[in-house]
N, C-alpha and C positions, 0 to 999 in steps of 0.2 A: 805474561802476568796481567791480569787485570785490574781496572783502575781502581776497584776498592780497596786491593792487596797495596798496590801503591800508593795509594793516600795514605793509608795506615801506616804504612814505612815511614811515608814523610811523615805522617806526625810523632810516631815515637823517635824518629831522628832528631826531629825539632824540639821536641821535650826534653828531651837528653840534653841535645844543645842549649836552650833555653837555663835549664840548671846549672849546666856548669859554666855557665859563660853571664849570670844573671848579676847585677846590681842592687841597691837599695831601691834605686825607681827605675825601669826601663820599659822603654815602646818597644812592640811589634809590629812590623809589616808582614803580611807574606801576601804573596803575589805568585798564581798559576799560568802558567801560558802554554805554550807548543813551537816549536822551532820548524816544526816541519810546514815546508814551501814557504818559509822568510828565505829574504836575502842573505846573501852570503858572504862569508868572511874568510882573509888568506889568514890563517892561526899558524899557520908554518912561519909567519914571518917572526911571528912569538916562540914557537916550540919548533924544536927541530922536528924532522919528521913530523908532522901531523897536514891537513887537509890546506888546499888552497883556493876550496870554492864550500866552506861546511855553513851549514843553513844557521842563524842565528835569531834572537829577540833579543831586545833592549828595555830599560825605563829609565827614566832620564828624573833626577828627585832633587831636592833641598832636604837638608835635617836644620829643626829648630834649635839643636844644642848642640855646642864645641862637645867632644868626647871619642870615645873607643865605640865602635860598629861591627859588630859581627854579622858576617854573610855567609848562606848556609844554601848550596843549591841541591836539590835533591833531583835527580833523573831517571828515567826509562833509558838513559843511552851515556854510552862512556863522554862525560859532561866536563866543559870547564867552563870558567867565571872568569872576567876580567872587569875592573873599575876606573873610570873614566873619568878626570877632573875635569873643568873648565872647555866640554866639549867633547866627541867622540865623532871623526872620520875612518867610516869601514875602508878607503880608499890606502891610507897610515896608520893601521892597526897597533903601532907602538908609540907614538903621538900620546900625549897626556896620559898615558897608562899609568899607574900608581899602585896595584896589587893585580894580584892573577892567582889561579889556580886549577889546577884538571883534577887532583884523585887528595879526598881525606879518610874516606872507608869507604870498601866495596865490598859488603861478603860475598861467600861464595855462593855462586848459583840466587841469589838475589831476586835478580832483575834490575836493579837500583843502583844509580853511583851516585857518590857525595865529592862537593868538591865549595869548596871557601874560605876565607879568608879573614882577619879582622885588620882594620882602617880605621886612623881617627880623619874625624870629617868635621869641618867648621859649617855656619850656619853662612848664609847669602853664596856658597860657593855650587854649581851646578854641577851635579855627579854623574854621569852614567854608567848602569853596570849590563854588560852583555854578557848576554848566556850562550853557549855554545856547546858543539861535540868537539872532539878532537879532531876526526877524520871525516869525510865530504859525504859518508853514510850513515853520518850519529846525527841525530834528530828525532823529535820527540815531544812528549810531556816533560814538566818539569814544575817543583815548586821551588818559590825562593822565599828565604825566612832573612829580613834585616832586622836587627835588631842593639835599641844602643841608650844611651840617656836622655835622646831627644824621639819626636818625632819625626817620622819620613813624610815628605809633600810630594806627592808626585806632581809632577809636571805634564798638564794634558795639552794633548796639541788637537786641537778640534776636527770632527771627523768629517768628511767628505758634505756629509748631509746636513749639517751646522753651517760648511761656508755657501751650499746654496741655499740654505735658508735664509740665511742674513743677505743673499745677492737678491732674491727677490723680494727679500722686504725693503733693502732699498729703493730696490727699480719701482715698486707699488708706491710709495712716498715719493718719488721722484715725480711719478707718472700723474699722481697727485696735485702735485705742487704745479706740474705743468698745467694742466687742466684749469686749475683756480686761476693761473698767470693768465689763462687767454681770452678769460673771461669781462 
């Protein structure tokens, strides 16, 4: 399947989903990634039979408003979704767990599986939600659509080339500061 047939899936899945699961006022996130060569997660210690080394991604978020959140994962590979309160260790993958899911529709011959849940979620508490295959050969693309009466804040953790940025702009100001002292 190519990825324009898959986008398009995910989007009329997410419209779909979007109406019948819509409010008076509600936000959208969606968020794309790829699971393939992430770290990995034992999902067997969740689902019987299934993978104990399957490649996974995470986003770790705030919602601005107490309420009901529907999560909608769309994939290239037999997928599931699990949600994470107050923390998420791949080492205790049942640790803070609070909803899951692997199969809500998969037509036939597709390419595509759907797999989500809905969660009410408070506002100052820290989520995460990890996406996965089932089995240690499911990975892939993947969309994810949250959606609820607040907004989503993701949570960024700054990239490799930010914390040496800021290491050498300290050591420049340091290097600085020495310079005038010797003066």
């Amino acid at each position: 399947m190519n990825l324009t047939k898959f986008f398009r899936a995910a989007l009329a899945i997410s419209a779909l989903f979007i109406g019948l699961t819509s409010t008076a006022k509600a936000d959208f996130h969606i968020e794309r990634g790829d699971t393939t060569g992430g770290a990995t997660l034992d999902v067997g210690a969740i689902y019987i039979d299934a993978g104990n080394a399957v490649p996974y991604d995470q986003l770790t978020f705030e919602v601005t408003q107490a309420g009901t959140y529907q999560f909608l994962e769309i994939a290239e590979f037999d997928s599931a979704i699990f949600l994470y309160a107050t923390g998420f260790d791949p080492t205790a993958p049942t640790t803070n767990l609070i909803a899951h899911n692997n199969d809500i529709f998969t037509p036939d011959d597709s390419g595509f599986d759907t797999s989500g849940f809905v969660a009410f979620l408070v506002p100052t508490v820290q989520y995460t939600v990890v996406l996965s295959g089932i089995a240690d050969a499911e990975f892939g693309k993947y969309s994810l659509t949250i959606g609820g009466p607040g907004s989503v804040v993701i949570s960024s953790v700054p990239e490799p080339s930010t914390w040496l940025m800021l290491g050498l702009g300290l050591a420049a100001v340091g290097y600085t500061a020495r310079r005038k002292a010797d003066r």
